[in-house]
C-alpha positions in Angstrom: 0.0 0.0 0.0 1.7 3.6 -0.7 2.6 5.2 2.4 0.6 8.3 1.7 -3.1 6.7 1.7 -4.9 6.9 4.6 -5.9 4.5 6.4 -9.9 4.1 6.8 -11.8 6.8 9.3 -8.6 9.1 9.9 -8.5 12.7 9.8 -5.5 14.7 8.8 -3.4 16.4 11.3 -4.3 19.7 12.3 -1.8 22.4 10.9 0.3 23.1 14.1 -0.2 26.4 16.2 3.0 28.6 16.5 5.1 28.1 19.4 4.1 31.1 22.6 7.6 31.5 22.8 8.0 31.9 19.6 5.5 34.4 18.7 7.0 36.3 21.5 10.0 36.5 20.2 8.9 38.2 16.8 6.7 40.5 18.6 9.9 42.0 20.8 11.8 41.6 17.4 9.0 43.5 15.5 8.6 46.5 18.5 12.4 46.4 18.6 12.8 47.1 14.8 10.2 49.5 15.0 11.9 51.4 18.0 15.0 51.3 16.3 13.0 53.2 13.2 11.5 55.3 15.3 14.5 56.7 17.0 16.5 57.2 13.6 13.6 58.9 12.7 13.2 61.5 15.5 17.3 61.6 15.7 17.4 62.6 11.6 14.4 64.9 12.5 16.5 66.5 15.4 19.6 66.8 13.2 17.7 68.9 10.4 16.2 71.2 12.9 19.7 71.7 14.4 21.0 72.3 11.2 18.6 74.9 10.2 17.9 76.7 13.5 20.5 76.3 15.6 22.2 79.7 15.3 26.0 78.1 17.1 26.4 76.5 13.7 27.1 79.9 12.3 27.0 81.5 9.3 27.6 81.0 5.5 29.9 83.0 3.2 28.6 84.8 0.3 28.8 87.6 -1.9 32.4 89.6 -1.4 32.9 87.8 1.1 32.7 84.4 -0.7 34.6 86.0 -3.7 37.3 87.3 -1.6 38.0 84.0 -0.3 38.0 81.9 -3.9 40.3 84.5 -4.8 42.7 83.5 -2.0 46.1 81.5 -3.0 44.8 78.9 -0.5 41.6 78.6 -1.9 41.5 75.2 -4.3 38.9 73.1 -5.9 36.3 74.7 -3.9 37.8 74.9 -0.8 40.8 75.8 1.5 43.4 73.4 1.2 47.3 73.2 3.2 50.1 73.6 0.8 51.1 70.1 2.7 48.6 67.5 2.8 47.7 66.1 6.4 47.2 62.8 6.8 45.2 60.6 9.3 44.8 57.0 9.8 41.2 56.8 10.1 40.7 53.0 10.4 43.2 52.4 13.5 41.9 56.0 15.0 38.5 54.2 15.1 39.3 51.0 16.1 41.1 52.6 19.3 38.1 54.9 20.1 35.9 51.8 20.0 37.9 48.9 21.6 40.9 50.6 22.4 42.0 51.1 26.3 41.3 54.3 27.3 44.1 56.6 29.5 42.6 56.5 33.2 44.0 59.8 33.5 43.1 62.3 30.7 41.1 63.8 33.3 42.3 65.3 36.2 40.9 63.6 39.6 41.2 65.9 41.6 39.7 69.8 40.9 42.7 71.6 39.0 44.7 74.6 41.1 44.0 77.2 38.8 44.4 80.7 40.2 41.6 83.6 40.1 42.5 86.4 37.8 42.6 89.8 39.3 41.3 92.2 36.9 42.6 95.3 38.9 46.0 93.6 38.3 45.0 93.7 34.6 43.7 96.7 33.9 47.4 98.2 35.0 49.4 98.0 32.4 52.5 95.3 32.3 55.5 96.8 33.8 57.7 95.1 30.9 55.1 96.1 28.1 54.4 92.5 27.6 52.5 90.2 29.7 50.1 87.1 29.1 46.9 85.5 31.2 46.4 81.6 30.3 42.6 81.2 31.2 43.3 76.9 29.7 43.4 75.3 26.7 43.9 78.2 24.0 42.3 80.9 25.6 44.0 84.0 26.6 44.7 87.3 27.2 47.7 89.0 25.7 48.9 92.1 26.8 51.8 93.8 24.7 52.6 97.7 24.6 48.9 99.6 23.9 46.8 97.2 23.3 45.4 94.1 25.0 44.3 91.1 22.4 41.9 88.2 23.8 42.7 84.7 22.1 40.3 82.3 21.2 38.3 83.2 24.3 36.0 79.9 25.3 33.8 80.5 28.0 31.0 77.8 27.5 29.8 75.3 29.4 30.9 73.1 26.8 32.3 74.0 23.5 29.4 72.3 21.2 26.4 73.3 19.1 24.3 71.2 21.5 24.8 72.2 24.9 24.2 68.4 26.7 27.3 66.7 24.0 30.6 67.7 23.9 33.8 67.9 26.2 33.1 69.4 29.7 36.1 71.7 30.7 37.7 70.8 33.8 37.1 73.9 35.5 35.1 77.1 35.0 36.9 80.4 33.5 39.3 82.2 35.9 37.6 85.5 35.3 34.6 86.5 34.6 34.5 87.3 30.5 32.4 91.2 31.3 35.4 92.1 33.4 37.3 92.3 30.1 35.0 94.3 28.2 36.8 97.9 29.0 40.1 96.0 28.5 40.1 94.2 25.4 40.9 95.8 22.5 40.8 92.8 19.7 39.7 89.7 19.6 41.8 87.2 17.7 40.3 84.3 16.4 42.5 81.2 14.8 39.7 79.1 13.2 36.4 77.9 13.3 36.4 74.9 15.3 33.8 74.6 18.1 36.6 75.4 21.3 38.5 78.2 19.3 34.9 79.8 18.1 32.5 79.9 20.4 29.2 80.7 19.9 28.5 81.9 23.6 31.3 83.6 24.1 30.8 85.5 20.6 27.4 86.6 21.6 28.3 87.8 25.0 31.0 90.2 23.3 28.3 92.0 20.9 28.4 95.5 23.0 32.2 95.4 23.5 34.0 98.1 21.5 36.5 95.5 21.0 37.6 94.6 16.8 37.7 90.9 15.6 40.4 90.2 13.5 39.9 86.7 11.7 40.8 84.6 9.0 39.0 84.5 5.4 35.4 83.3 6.1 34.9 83.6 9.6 33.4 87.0 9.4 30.3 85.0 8.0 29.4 83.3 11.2 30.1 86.4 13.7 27.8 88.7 11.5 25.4 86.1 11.8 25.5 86.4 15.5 25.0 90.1 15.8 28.6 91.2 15.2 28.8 94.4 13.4 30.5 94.3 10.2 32.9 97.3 11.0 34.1 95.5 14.0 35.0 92.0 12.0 38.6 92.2 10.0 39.2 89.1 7.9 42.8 88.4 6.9 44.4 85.8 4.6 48.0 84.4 5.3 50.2 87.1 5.5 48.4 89.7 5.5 47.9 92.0 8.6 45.8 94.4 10.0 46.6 97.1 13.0 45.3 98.8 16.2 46.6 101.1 18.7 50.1 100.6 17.6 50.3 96.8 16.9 50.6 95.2 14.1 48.6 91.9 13.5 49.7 89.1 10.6 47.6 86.2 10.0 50.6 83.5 9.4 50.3 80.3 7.5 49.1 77.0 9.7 48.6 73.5 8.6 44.9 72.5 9.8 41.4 72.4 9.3 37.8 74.1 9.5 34.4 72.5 9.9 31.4 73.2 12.4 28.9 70.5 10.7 27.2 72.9 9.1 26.4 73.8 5.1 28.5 76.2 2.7 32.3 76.5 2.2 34.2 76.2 5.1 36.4 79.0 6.4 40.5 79.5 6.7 42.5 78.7 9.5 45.8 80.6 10.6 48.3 81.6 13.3 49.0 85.0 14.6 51.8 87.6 15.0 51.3 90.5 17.4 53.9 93.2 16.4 54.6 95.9 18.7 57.2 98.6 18.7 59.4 96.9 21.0 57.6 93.4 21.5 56.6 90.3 19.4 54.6 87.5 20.4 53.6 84.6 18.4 50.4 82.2 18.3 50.6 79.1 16.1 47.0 78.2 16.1 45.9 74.9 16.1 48.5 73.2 13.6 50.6 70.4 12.4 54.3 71.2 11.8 54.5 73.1 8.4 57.4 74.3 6.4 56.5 77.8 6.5 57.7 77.9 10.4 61.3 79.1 9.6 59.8 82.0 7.0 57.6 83.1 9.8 60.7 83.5 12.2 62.4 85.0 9.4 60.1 87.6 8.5 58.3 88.7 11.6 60.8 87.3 14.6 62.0 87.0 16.8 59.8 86.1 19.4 60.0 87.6 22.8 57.2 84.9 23.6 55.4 82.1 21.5 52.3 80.1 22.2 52.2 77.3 20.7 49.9 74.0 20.4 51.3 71.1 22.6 48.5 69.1 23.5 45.3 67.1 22.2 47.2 65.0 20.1 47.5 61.6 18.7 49.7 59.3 16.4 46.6 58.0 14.4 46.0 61.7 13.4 49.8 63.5 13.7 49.4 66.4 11.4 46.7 68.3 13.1 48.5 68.8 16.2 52.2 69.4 16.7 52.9 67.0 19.8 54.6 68.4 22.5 58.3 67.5 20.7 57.6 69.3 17.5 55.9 72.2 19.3 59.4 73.1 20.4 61.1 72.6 17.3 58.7 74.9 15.6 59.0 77.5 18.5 62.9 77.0 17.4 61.9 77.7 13.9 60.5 81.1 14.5 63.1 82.0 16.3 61.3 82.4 19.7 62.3 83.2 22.9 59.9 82.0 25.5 57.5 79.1 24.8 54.3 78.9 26.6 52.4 75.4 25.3 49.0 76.1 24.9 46.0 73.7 23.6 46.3 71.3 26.8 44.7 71.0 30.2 41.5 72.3 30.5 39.2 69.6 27.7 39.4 65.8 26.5 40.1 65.3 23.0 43.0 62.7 22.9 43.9 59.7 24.3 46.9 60.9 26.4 46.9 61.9 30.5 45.8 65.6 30.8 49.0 66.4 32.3 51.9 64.7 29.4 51.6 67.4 26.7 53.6 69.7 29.8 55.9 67.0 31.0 56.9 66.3 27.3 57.2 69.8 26.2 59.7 70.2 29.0 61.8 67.4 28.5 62.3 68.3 24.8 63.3 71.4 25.8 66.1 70.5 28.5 67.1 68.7 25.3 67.0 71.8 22.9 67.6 74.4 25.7 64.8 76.3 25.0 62.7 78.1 28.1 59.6 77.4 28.8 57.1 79.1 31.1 53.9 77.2 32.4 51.7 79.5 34.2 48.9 78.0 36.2 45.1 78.4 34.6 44.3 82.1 35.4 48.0 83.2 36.5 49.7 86.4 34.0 53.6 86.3 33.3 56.1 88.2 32.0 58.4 86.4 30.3 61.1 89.8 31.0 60.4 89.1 35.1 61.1 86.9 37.4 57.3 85.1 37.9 57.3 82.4 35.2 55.0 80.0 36.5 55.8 77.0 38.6 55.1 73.5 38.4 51.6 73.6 39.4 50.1 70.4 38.3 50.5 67.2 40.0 53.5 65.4 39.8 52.7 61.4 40.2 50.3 61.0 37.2 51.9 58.5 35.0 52.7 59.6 31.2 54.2 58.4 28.2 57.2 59.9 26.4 58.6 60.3 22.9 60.1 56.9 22.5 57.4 55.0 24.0 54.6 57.1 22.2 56.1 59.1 18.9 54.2 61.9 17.6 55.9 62.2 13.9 54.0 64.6 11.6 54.2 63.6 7.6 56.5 65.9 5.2 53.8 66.3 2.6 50.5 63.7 3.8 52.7 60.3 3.0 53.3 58.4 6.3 56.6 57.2 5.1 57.8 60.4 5.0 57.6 61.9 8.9 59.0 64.9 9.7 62.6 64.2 11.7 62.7 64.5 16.0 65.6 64.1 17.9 65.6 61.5 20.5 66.4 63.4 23.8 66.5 61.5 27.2 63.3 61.7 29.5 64.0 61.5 33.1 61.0 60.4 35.3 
């Protein structure tokens, strides 16, 4: 008999009912999915509001301001480029943010001994005719002859369009930013990245009588936040603007712009203050460039410099200088005093908060150079005695030059890396 005739009087089986547990399963799978949907939905929908309302993404350049720019020697295929390519590893730079170990100390853990600026000590003039306030990372105040510039002045809560993202400094301003209204005359601003422009701060300055001087481009986003355009100076490499005796040059820098927003993005720079018997220079954020020596050669030498030292990495080496190359460029313009600046105040690299200081100085012992490290909110002038002292703590483990190389590339190859000399780190 074939196997598939029934035998007399049976029924066929019933069609089975799905398992409970496993209609369960693609019920949580199906709400899960439809979460996930959901939340990409409302995230996108976030996004495009920021984008469009949000005035701390800034503004866009047009018009002659747009032409000026395009008509800039830095200005190719549609945008600002460095005359040496920077290059970035971008696969191992994610793989170490996701599964990499993480440095237990690139924050401090205990509160930071910064010291309260005094602004009846500032509003008296330097007795040298030069003096500088470090307020952290790359915000200052500099004080040479006449005139009294502000630096990249960051006094948010957190240097982001969205005020709940973003690194949290690790302490609040040394002064309060309205006690340098009647001070300030210029505000210098090195590019356009969130902790160099801040929106905030920007806003807060709209009554001072104080004069921005930027490079190309950024004049777009502080008109757009209620900065007169008589008070806005835009500058391209090399060119220079001045006020109340000082001469200011926007100086080549090898970097970046970008505040996720639409529309070309602006220029980044350096800066030389020029006075009649002082000159300071600020490299900016920047990876080491050859242009360093011209600058020394054309507007040093440098009573002081203030140069980038920290928020650094290997996966990314030409957007920072490192600590080691920070002094060889401070060599290269022919500076006198180095302050490193760009360190101890956010978290944007993978390195303890206090090793861009401890490197800095042991490259120098190596080169000779001096060095002065004020405390956050401390002034010095580099002509006197007060120099700063070694105000952070001392028993937070760091890694040197051998063990972690910071080697920019000569023109974006990494076989080509920019020569250090291997000086000895005592610990």
């Amino acid at each position: 008999m074939n196997a598939s005739v029934q035998a007399p009087g049976r029924q066929p089986p019933a069609p089975r009912e799905p398992r409970p547990a496993r209609r369960a399963w693609l019920r949580w799978t199906l709400r899960l999915l439809l979460g996930g949907l959901t939340i990409a939905f409302l995230l996108a929908v976030y996004v495009c509001i920021q984008l469009t309302t949000n005035p701390a993404f800034g503004g866009h350049p047009r018009g002659e301001r747009l032409a000026r720019m395009q008509e800039s020697p830095q200005w190719h295929d549609g945008r600002f480029a460095n005359p040496q390519p920077q290059w970035s590893d971008l696969r191992s730079a994610w793989l170490h943010l996701l599964f990499g170990e993480a440095t237990p100390d690139a924050a401090p853990g205990e509160p930071v001994p910064m010291v309260p600026t005094d602004p009846r000590a500032i509003a008296v003039p330097p007795a040298s005719g030069l003096r500088a306030t470090w307020f952290g990372h790359s915000s200052m105040l500099v004080e040479i002859e006449d005139a009294a510039v502000l630096i990249d002045p960051l006094w948010s809560e957190r240097p982001s369009p969205i005020s709940w993202i973003g690194p949290k400094p690790f302490y609040a301003p040394p002064i309060a930013l309205e006690a340098l209204k009647e001070r300030v005359d210029a505000v210098v601003i090195s590019h356009e990245h969130y902790d160099h422009l801040d929106h905030a701060t920007v806003v807060a300055m709209r009554s001072w009588r104080a004069v921005f001087i930027v490079p190309l481009g950024i004049g777009a986003h502080l008109e757009h936040w209620g900065i007169p355009a008589a008070r806005i100076r835009e500058l391209d490499w090399w060119q220079s603007t001045s006020l109340a005796g000082l001469e200011v040059v926007a100086t080549p820098a090898r970097h970046s712009a970008g505040r996720l927003s639409f529309g070309p993005r602006s220029l980044w720079a350096g800066f030389a203050l020029v006075g009649r018997q002082h000159r300071v220079w600020y490299s900016g954020d920047t990876g080491f460039h050859s242009t360093l020596a011209e600058i020394g050669q054309r507007l040093g030498p440098f009573d002081l410099t203030l140069i980038d030292a920290g928020q650094y990495d290997a996966d990314w080496p030409d957007a920072h200088l490192g600590p080691e190359l920070a002094v060889e460029a401070h060599r290269q313009v022919r500076g006198k005093v180095m302050m490193p600046v760009h360190w101890a105040y956010l978290v944007q690299a993978n390195h303890a908060w206090t090793e861009p200081v401890e490197r800095v100085l042991a490259a120098a012992r190596c080169h000779a150079v001096e060095v002065v490290t004020p405390a956050p909110g401390q002034s010095i002038e580099p002509s006197a005695a007060l120099r700063g002292t070694t105000w952070w703590p001392q028993d937070i483990p760091w890694r040197g030059a051998v063990d972690r190389p910071i080697r920019g590339t000569e023109n974006g190859k990494p076989t080509e890396r920019i020569p250090v000399r291997d000086c000895p780190e005592p610990r």
